[in-house]
N, C-alpha and C positions, 0 to 999 in steps of 0.2 A: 689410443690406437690398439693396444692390448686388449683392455678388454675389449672392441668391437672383436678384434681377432678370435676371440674365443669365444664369442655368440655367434659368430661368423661358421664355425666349426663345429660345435656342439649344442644340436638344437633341443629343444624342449619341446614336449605339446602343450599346444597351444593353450593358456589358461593355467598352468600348473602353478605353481606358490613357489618361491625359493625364497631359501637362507641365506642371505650374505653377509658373512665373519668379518668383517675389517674391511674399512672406508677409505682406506688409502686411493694409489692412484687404481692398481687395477682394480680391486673392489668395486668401487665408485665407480667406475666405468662399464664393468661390466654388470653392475647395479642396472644403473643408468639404460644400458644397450636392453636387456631384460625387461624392463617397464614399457618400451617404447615399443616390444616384440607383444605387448598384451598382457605380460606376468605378472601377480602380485610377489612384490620385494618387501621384505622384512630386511632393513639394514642393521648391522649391531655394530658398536666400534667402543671401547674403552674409552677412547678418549670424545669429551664433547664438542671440538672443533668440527673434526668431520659429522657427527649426528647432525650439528647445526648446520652444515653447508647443505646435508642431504634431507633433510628434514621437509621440504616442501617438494618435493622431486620424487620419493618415493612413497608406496602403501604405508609404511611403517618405517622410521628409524628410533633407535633404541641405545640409550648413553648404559652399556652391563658389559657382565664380563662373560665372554664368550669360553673362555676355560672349565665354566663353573656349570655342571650338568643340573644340576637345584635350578640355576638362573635363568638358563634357557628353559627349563620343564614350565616353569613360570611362565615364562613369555608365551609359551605357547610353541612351543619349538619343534617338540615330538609332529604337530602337524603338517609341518612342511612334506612337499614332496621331493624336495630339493634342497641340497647345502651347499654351498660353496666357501671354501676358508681363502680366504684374499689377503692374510698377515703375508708382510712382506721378507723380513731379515731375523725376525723373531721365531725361531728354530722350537723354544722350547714352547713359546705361545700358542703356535703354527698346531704343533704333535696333540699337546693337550686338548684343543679346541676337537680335532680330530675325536681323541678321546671322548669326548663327551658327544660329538652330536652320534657317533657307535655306539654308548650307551643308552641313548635316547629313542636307538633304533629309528633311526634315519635310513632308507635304500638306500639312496643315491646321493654320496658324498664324493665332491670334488676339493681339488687343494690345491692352489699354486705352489709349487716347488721350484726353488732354487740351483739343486743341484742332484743330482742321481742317488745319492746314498738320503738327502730327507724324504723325496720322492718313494722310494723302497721303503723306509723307515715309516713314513704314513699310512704304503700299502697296507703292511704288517698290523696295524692298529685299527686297520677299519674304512680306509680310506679306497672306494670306488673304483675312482679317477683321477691322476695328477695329468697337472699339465704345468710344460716349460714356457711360459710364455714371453721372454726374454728370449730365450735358444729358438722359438717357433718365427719369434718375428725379424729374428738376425738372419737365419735361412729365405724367410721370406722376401725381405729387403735384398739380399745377396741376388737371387732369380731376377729380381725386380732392374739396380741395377745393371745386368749382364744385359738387358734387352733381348733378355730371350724370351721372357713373358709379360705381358702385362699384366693379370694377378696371379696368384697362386695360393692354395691351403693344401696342403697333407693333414693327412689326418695320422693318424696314432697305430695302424694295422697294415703300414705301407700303402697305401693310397692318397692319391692326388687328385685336385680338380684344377686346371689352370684357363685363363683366358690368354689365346693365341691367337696371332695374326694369322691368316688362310696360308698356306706354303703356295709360291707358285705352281708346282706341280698339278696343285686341286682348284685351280681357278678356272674358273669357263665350265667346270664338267658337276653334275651330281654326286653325290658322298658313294653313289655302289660305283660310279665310274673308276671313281678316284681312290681305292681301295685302303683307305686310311686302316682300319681297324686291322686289315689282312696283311698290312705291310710294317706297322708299327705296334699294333698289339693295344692300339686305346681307342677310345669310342667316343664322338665327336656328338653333345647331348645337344646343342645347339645350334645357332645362329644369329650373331647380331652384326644387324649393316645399319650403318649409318643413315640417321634418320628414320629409320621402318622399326616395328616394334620386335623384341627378340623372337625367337621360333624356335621350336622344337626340331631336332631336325629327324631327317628321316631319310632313307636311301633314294629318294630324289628330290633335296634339296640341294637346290643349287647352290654353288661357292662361285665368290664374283672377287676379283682383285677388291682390295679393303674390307673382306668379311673379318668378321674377329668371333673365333671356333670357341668354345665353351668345351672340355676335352676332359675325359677322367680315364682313370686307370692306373697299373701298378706303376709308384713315383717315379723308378727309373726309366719306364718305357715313357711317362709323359713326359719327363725329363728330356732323353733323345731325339722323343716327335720333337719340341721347342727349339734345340738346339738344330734340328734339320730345318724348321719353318725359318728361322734366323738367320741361316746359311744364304737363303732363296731373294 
C-alpha cells in the first residue's frame, strides 16, 4: 500500500528507467507499482531473498551492494533516469547509497525517510526527493477514517487532491451555479456517478445527489470543503 501510495503521487514519464535500492516491503512495491505503469525497473537488494522473490517480476533484479559507487557504475547505473533508495531502518546504508548514486550523477534521486533529521541529512548529500511514507499514509488513513473523504494524496508543496461525496448544497445545479471554487477556494477537476464513466468537469456539469467530486487545491481549503461536504 506504500508503495502504490507513492506512484500514486509522484509520477514519472512515461517509459523512463528507474533504480530501485532495496527490495523490502516499500521497495518491492513500489518496484512492482513502476513496471505495471510501463517503466523499466532495475531492482538491487544486498541480500538474495528479496532478488529472488523479485526476480521474475521486474526488468532486472540484481543480488550487489548499493553503497558501492564501482558496483552500480558496473551495473550500469549512471543510466538510469531515476533512483529511488527504499532501505528501510538502515540509516547509515540509506545515506551511503545516496552517496553513490550523487556520485554517479544521477538527477533524480528519491529516498524514503524515516524521520525529518535523515530526510534533511539525505537532502544535504544529493538527495532530490524524500518522502515519508509511513507519516504520508498515517494522515491518509486518518481523512479516510473521519468519513470526511473517500481518498486523498497531498502532495509535498501544500497541495491536495481528494475524492468527495457532492455536498448537498451543489446537488440539482451545475459547478458555475454552485459556486464551489468562489466559495471555498478548490476546483472540482471531475466527475464520477455511478455507473457512467468519469468526466471532466466543467462549469456546466451537472452535480446529482451521489456524485463523487474529484477536488484539488491548497490542503487546507480541501480539507474544509470535505469537512463542509460531510456536515450535509
Amino acid at each position: 500500500m506504500l508503495g502504490k501510495l507513492f506512484t500514486e503521487q509522484y509520477a514519472f514519464a512515461q517509459g523512463d528507467s528507474v533504480l530501485v535500492i532495496g527490495l523490502g516491503r516499500f521497495g518491492g512495491a513500489v518496484a512492482h507499482s513502476l513496471m505495471e505503469l510501463g517503466h523499466d525497473v532495475m531492482g538491487i537488494d544486498r541480500d538474495a531473498e528479496p532478488v529472488q522473490a523479485w526476480a521474475d517480476r521486474l526488468t532486472h533484479a540484481v543480488q550487489a551492494d548499493g553503497t558501492n559507487v564501482q558496483v552500480l557504475r558496473q551495473l550500469g547505473g549512471a543510466d538510469f533516469t531515476h533512483a529511488i533508495v527504499g532501505i528501510g531502518t538502515d540509516l547509515a546504508c540509506s545515506l551511503m547509497t545516496v552517496m553513490a548514486l550523487s556520485e554517479l550523477g544521477i538527477k533524480d534521486i528519491w529516498v524514503k525517510a524515516l524521520t525529518p533529521e535523515h530526510g534533511q541529512i539525505a537532502q544535504r548529500i544529493g538527495a532530490h526527493h524524500v518522502v515519508y511514507p509511513e507519516a504520508d499514509m498515517g494522515e491518509r488513513v486518518a481523512h479516510l477514517i473521519t468519513g470526511r473523504m473517500i481518498d486523498y494524496i497531498e502532495f509535498d508543496d501544500g497541495f491536495a487532491i481528494a475524492k468527495i461525496r457532492a455536498p448537498f448544497p451543489a446537488h440539482n445545479k451545475v459547478l458555475g451555479e454552485s459556486l464551489i471554487r468562489e466559495r471555498f477556494g478548490v476546483t472540482v477537476v471531475g466527475v464520477k456517478r455511478a455507473h457512467e464513466d468519469f468526466q471532466h468537469a466543467t462549469p456546466d456539469t451537472l452535480i446529482l445527489p451521489g456524485d463523487l467530486l474529484i477536488v484539488s487545491g491548497a490542503t487546507k481549503k480541501v480539507e474544509k470543503f470535505a469537512s463542509y461536504s460531510s456536515e450535509r
